[in-house]
C-alpha positions in Angstrom: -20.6 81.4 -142.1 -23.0 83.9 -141.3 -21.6 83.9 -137.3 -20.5 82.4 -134.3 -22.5 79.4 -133.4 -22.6 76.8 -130.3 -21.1 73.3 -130.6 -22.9 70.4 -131.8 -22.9 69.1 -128.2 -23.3 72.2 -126.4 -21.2 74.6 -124.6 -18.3 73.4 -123.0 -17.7 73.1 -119.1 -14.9 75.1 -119.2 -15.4 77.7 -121.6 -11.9 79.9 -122.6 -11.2 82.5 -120.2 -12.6 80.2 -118.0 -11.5 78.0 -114.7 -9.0 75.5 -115.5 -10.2 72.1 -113.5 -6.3 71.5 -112.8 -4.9 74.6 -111.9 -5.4 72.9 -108.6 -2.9 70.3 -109.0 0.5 71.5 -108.0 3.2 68.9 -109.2 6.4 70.6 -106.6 10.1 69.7 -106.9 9.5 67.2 -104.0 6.9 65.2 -106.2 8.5 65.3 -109.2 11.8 63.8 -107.6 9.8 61.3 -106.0 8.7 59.7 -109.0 9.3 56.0 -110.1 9.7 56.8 -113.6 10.4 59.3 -115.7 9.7 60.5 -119.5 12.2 60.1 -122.2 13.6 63.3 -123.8 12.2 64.0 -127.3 15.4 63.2 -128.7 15.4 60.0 -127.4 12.0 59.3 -128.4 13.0 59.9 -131.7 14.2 56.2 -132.2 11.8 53.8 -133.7 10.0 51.5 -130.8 11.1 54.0 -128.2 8.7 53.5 -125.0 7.6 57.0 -123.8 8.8 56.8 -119.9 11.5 54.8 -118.3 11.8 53.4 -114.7 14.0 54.7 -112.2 16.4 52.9 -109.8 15.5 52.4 -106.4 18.1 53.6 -105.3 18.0 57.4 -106.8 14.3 56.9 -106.1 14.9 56.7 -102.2 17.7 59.4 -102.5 16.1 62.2 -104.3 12.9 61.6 -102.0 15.0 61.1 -98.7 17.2 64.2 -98.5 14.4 66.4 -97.5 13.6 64.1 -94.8 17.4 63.8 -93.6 17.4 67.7 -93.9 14.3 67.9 -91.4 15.4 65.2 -88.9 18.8 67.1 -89.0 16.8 70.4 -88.3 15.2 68.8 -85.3 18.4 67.8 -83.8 20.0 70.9 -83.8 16.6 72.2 -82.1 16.6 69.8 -79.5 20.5 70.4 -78.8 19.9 74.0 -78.9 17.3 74.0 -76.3 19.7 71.4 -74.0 22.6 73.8 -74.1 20.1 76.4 -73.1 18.7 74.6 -70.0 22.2 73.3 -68.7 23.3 77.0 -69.2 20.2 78.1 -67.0 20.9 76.1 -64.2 24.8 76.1 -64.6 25.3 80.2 -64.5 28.6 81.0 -64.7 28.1 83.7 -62.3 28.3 83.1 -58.9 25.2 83.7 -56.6 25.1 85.6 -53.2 25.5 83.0 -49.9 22.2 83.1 -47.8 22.1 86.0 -45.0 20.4 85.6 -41.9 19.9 88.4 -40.1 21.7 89.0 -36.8 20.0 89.6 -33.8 19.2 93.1 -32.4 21.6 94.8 -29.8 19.8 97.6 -27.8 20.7 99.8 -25.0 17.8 102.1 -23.3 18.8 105.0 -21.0 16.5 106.7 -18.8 17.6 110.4 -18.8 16.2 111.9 -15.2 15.6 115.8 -14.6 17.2 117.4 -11.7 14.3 118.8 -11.0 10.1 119.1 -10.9 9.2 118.6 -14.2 7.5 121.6 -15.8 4.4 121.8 -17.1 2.3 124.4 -19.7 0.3 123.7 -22.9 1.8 122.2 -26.0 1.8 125.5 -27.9 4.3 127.0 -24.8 6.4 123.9 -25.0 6.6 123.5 -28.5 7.9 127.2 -28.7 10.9 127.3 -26.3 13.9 126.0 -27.9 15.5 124.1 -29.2 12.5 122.6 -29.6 11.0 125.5 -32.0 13.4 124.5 -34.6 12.0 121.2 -34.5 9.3 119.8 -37.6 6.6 118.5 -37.3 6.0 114.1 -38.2 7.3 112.8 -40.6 8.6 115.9 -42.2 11.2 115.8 -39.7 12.9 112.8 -41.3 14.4 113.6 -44.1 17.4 111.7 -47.0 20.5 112.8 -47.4 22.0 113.3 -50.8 22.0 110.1 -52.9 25.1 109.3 -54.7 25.7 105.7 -56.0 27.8 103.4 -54.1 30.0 100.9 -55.7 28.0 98.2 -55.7 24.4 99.8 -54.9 22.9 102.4 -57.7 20.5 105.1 -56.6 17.3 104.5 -57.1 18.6 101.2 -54.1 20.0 103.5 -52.1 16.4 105.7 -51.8 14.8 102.4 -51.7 16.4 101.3 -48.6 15.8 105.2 -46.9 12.9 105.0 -47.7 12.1 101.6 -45.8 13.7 102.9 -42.8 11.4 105.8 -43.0 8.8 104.2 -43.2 9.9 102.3 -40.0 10.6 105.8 -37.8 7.4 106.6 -38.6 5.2 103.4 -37.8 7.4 102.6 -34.5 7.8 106.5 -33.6 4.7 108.4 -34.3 2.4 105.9 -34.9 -0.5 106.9 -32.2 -1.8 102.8 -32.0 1.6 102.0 -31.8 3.0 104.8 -29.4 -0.1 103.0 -27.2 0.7 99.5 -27.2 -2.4 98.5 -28.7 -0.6 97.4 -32.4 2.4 96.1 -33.8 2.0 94.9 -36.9 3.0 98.0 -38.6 6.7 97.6 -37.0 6.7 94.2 -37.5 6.2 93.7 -41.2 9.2 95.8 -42.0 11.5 93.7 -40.1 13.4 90.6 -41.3 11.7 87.6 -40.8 14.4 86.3 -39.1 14.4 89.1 -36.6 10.1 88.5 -36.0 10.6 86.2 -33.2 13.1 88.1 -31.5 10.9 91.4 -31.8 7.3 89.3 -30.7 9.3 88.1 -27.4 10.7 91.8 -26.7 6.8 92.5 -26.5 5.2 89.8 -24.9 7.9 89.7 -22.2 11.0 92.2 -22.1 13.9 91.8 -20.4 17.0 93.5 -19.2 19.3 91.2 -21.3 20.6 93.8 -24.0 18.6 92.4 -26.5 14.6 91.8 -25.7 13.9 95.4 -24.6 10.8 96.5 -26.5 11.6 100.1 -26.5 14.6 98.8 -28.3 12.6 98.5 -31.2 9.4 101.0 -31.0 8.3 104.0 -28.5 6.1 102.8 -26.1 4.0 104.4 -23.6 1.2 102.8 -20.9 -2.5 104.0 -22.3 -3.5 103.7 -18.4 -1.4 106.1 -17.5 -0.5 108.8 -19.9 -1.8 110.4 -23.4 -0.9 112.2 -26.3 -2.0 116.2 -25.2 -0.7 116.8 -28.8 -0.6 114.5 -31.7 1.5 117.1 -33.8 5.0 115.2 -32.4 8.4 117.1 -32.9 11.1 115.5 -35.3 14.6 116.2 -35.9 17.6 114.5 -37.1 19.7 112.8 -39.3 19.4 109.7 -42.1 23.4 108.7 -43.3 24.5 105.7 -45.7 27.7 103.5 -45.9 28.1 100.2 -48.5 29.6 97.9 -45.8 30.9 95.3 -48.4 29.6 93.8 -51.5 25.4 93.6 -51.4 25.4 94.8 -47.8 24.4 98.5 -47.1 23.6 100.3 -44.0 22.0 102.9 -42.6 22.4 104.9 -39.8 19.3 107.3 -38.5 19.8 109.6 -35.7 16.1 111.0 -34.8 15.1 113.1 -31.4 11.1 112.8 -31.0 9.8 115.4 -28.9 6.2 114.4 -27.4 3.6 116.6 -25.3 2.3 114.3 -22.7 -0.7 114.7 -20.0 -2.4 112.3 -17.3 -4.6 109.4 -19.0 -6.9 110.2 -16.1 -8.3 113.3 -14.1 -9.0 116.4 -15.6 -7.4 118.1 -18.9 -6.0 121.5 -17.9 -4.6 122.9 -20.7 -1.6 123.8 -19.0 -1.5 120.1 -17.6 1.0 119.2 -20.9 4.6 118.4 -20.4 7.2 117.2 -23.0 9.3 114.4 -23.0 12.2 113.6 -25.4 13.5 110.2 -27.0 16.5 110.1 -29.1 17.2 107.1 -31.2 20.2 106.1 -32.4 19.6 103.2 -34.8 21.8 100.8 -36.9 19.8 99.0 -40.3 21.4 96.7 -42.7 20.1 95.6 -46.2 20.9 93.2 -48.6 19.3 92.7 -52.2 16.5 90.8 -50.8 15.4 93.3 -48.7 15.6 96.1 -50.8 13.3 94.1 -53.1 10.7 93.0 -50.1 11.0 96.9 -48.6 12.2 95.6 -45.1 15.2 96.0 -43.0 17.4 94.5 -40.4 17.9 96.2 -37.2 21.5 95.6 -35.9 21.3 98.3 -32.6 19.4 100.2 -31.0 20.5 102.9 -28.9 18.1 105.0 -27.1 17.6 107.8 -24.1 14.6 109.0 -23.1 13.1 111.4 -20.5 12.3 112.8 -18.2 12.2 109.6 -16.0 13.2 108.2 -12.6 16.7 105.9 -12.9 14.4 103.4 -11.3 12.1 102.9 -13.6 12.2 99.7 -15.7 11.7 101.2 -19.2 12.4 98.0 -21.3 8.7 97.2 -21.9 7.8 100.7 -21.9 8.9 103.9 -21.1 7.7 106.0 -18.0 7.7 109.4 -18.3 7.5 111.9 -15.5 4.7 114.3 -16.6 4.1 117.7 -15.1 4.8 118.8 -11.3 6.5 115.1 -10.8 10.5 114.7 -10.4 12.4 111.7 -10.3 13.0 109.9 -7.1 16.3 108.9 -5.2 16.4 106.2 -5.6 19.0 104.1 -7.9 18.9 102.0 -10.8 16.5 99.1 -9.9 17.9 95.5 -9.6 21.2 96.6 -10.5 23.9 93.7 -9.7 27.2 94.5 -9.6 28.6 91.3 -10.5 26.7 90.8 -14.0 28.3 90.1 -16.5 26.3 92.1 -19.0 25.4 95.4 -17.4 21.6 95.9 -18.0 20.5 98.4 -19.9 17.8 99.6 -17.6 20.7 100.2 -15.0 21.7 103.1 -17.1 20.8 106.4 -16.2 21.4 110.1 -17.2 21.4 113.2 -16.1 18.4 115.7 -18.1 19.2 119.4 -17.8 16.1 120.7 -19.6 13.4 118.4 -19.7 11.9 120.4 -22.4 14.6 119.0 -24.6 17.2 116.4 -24.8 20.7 116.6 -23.2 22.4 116.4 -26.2 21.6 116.8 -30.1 21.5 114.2 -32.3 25.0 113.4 -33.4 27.1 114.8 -30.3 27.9 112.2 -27.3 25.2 111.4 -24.4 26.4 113.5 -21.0 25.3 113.1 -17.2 27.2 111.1 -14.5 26.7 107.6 -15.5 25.9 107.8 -19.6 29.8 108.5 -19.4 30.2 104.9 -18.5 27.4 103.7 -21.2 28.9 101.0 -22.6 26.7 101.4 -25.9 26.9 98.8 -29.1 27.8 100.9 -32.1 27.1 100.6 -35.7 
């Protein structure tokens, strides 16, 4: 041979080295059990007249190619029973879930404080700088948290959560120039309980002397037509403080004096035409884990004094300030009745020593001849 030639008939398909046209077919454990019949071992093909391949029973046919079914229905049972348990778990918890709150309605008490004499006047900048006003801050910066520490049931970053909402609320209902005007509310009223929103719109839309629809209850108020901000830089100072009341309930107690320089709406702007006039608020707020999630609060009292004003002055829609070269009149307390039941708030009155600040500070007991009687919800 003088060298490799071709075949006779050519060169094959599939030369060596080559694809192999059934390396494709795959013959897997499945399909091999699953045959009908089956080839004889070489030793017993060694007998004469021995048939190459023998037939299988039925019966180890339809085992050896059912178990892998009977493994995969069992598969999807246990699935199916797994997912069960997990739904009835989901809407069975085994932990017991908190009893539906509704929030209580709001308790207030407004006290007029009246001066014992004319009512001073001067420019903000003198007023702000006599005392104890001076030691005063200015907005918000006067409402400040007290030192966070967990509670039992209430971890920190709730606790600052809930200050924080009732921050938010000193400042919308107490320095908010639209709302110290009467000309919004929504600010106030989105951080309130729902269930406390129709108490607060009928407060506003018509007040009463009831103990608990008083709209300076729930926001300082003053009448546009009658008297302005102669400074918008309003004085702050006061106290936030926290207690867990029981399991998912905390409260918070804010003691705040708000120190405003007021002038005439109308006639000329002297600048010595400014006078102050002071309104402490003593406010109860609860939360529950609902409300700390929605940032809102509920309000459960509201006490408040606020002067310099006449006894007689109905201050539950808003209040009435005496401004400067005014004192109160002599009159009493206006439609007070004796009989009542409920003494009206408006019926109140105290005595104001210095109208350039409150009688008292925050945290020590209202003084004058009748706030000793003040029978005053407390927290």
């Amino acid at each position: 041979m003088t060298g490799r030639s071709e075949p006779p008939d050519g060169a094959p398909e599939n030369p060596a080295g080559g694809e192999d046209e059934y390396r494709s077919l795959v013959f897997d454990e499945s399909f091999v059990q699953a045959a009908r019949m089956q080839e004889y071992s070489a030793q017993e093909r060694m007998g004469e007249h021995a048939r190459a391949v023998r037939a299988l029973p039925d019966a180890q046919v339809s085992v050896r190619s059912g178990g892998g079914s009977r493994a995969a229905i069992a598969l999807v049972v246990l699935i199916a029973l797994a997912f069960a348990v997990a739904v009835y778990i989901g809407f069975r918890s085994p932990y017991p879930q908190p009893a539906t709150r509704r929030a209580e309605p709001l308790r207030t008490t407004v006290v007029p404080l009246a001066p014992r004499g004319v009512v001073p006047g001067g420019s903000p900048e003198q007023l702000y700088r006599a005392e104890p006003v001076a030691g005063f801050r200015t907005g918000a910066a006067g409402i400040n948290y007290p030192a966070v520490v967990r509670t039992q049931n209430f971890s920190d970053s709730q606790i600052t959560a809930a200050l924080a909402t009732v921050k938010d609320y000193l400042v919308e209902s107490s320095l908010n120039p639209d709302v110290l005007t009467g000309s919004v509310r929504r600010p106030v009223e989105h951080l309130l309980d729902p269930d406390q929103r129709p108490q607060f719109e009928r407060s506003l839309s018509d007040p009463a002397d009831d103990g608990s629809q008083a709209a300076t209850g729930w926001l300082v108020r003053f009448d546009p037509e009658r008297v302005e901000l102669a400074d918008p830089q309003i004085r702050v100072q006061g106290t936030l403080r926290y207690e867990e009341e029981a399991p998912g309930v905390l409260d918070v107690l804010s003691d705040h004096t708000f120190t405003y320089a007021l002038r005439p709406a109308d006639g000329p702007h002297r600048d010595d035409g400014a006078s102050l006039f002071t309104v402490r608020r003593e406010l109860h707020f609860r939360f529950d884990r609902e409300d700390l999630r929605l940032h809102r609060l509920e309000m459960r009292t509201a006490h408040v004094q606020a002067g310099p004003q006449s006894c007689s002055a109905d201050a539950t829609g808003m209040l009435r300030p005496l401004l400067a070269g005014e004192r109160a009149d002599a009159r009493g307390p206006a439609e007070t009745d004796p009989y009542a039941t409920g003494r009206p708030t408006a019926a109140l009155c105290g005595a104001l020593e210095g109208v350039s600040s409150p009688t008292t500070s925050p945290g020590s007991p209202p003084q004058g001849p009748e706030a000793d009687r003040t029978s005053r919800p407390r927290p």
